[in-house]
C-alpha positions as CSV (number, residue, x, y, z in Angstrom):
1,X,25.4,50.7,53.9
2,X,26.3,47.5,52.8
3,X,28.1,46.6,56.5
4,X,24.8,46.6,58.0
5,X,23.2,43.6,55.8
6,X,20.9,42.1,57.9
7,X,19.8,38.1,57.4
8,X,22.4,35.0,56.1
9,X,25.2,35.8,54.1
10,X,24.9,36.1,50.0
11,X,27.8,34.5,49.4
12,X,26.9,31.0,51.4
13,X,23.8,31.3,49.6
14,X,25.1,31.4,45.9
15,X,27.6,28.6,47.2
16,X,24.9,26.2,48.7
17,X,23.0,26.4,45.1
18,X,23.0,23.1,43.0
19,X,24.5,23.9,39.3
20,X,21.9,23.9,36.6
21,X,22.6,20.3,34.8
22,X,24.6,20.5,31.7
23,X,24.5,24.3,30.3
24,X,24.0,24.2,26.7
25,X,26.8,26.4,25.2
26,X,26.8,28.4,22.1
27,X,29.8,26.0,20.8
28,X,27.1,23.1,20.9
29,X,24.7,24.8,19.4
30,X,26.8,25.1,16.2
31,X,28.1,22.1,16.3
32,X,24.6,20.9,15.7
33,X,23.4,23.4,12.9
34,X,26.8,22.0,11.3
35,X,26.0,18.7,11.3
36,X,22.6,19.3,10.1
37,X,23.8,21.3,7.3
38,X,25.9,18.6,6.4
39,X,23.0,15.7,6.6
40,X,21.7,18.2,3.8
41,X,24.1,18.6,1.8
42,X,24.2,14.8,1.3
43,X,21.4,14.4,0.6
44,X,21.5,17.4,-2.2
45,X,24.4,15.4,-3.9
46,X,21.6,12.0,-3.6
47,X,19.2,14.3,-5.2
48,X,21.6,15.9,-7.7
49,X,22.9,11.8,-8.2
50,X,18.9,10.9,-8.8
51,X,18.0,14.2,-11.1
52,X,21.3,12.6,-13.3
53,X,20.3,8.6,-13.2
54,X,16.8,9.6,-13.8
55,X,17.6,12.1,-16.7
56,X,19.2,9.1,-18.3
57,X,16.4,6.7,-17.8
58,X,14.2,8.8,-19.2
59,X,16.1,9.7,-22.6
60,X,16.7,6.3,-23.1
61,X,13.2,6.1,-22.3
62,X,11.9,8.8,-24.9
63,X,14.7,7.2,-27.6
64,X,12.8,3.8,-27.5
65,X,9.3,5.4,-27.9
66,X,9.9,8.9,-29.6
67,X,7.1,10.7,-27.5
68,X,7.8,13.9,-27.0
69,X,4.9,15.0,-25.3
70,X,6.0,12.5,-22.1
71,X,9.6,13.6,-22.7
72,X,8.4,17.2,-22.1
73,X,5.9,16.0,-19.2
74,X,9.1,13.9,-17.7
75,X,11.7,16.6,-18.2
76,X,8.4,19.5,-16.9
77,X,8.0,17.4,-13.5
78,X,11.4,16.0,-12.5
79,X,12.4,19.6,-12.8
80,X,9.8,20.6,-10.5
81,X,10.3,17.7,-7.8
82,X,13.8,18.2,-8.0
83,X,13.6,22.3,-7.0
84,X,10.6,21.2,-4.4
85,X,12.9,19.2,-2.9
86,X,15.6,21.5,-3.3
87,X,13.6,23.7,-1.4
88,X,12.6,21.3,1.3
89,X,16.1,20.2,1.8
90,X,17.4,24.1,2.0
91,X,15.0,26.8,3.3
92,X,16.3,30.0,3.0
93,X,17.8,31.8,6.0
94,X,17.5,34.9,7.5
95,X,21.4,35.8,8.5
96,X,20.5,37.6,11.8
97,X,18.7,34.0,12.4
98,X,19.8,33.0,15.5
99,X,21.4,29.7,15.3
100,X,18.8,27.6,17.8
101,X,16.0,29.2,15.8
102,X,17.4,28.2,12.3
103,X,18.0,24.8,13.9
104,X,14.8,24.8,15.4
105,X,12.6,25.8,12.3
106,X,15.3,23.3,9.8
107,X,13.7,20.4,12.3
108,X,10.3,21.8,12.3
109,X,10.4,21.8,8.4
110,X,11.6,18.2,8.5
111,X,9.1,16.9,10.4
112,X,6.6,18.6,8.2
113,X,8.3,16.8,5.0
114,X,8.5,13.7,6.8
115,X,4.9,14.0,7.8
116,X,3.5,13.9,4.4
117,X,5.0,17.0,2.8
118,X,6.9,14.7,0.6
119,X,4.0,13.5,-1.6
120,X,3.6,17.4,-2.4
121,X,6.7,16.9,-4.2
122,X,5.9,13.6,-6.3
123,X,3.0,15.4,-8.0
124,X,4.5,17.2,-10.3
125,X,5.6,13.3,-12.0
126,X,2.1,12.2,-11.4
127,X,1.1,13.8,-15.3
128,X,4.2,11.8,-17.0
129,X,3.1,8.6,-15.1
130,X,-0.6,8.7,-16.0
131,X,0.6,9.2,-19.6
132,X,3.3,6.6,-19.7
133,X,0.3,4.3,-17.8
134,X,-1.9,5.1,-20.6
135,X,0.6,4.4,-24.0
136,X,1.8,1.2,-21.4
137,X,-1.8,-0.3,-21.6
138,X,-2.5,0.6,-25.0
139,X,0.1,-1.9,-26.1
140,X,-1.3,-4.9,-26.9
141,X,2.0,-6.8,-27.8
142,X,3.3,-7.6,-24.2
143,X,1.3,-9.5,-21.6
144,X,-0.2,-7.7,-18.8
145,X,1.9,-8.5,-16.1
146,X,4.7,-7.7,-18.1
147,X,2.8,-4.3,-18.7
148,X,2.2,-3.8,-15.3
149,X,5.2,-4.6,-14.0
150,X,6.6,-0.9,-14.1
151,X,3.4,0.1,-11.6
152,X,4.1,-2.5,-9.4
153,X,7.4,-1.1,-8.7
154,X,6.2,2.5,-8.4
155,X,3.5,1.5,-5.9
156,X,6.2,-0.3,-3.9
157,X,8.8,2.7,-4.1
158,X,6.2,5.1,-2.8
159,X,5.0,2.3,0.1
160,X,9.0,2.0,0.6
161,X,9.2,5.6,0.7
162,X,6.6,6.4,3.2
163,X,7.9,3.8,5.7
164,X,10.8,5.5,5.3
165,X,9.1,8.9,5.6
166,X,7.3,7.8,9.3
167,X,10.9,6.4,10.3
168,X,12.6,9.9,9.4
169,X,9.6,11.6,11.1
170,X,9.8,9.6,14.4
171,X,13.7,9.7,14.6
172,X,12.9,14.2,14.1
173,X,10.1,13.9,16.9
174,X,13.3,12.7,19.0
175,X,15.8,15.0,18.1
176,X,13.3,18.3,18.6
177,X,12.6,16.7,21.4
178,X,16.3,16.2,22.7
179,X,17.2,20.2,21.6
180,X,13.8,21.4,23.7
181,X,15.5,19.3,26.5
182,X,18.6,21.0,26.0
183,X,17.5,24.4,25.8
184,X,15.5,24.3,29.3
């Protein structure tokens, strides 16, 4: 029966045990997605604040030049960047997701984007520039710096862009690592 346990008692043994260092509760977990969710939803209002500034650039763009072909390429692509980023920003989610796994895969997606997944996104502009490159060079009334000018600052939004992208994809590295630590 259990009177006639032989060896050292149970109890002294579950007492002598260290405690595992800083259980991660379910309350933390949340906590977390939440935040993250909300880093998103910033950024969807930047991205909704963009789509709106670059709407207007680009009908006061098509006003001065009355080309509709680039308006419909402009129009055509920042609608498509803006829903690839839409969905890069907010993967769908399974609601019997658990939330460490949602978490988990968000991150995993990040690093993806941050990787290089972002240029998938710019390509869909990539027609409307080559054509506004094109009519900009077939100008002969303004100099060629002044002509080039608008390139100059593309080339150094994308270079700002993926410094930017290798920063975000670093500081992702760290926090997957830091949930892995916290989940062992």
């Amino acid at each position: 029966m259990a009177a006639d346990f032989v060896g050292p008692d149970p109890k002294s043994l579950w007492q002598d045990l260290t405690p595992d260092a800083d259980p991660v509760t379910l309350d933390q977990i949340h906590a977390l997605v939440r935040r993250y969710d909300r880093r998103a939803r910033r950024k969807g209002a930047t991205l909704a604040l963009m789509l709106v500034v670059i709407g207007a650039l680009g009908a006061v763009s098509w006003i001065h030049r009355h080309d509709p072909i680039s308006a419909v390429l402009f129009v055509g692509g920042e609608l498509t960047a803006c829903y690839m980023i839409w969905r890069m920003i907010f993967p769908p989610r399974d609601p019997a997701e658990p939330a460490v796994a949602y978490l988990r895969r968000r991150m995993q997606l990040r690093l993806a984007h941050a990787q290089g997944g972002w240029v998938w996104a710019l390509l869909p502009l990539l027609p409307v520039i080559l054509r506004t490159g094109y009519l900009a060079l077939q100008r002969h009334e303004a100099p060629v710096l002044a002509r080039a000018a608008p390139f100059a600052i593309l080339v150094a939004a994308v270079a700002f862009a993926a410094i930017r992208a290798r920063r975000r994809a670093r500081q992702v590295k760290a926090e997957l690592r830091a949930l892995d630590a916290l989940l062992e």
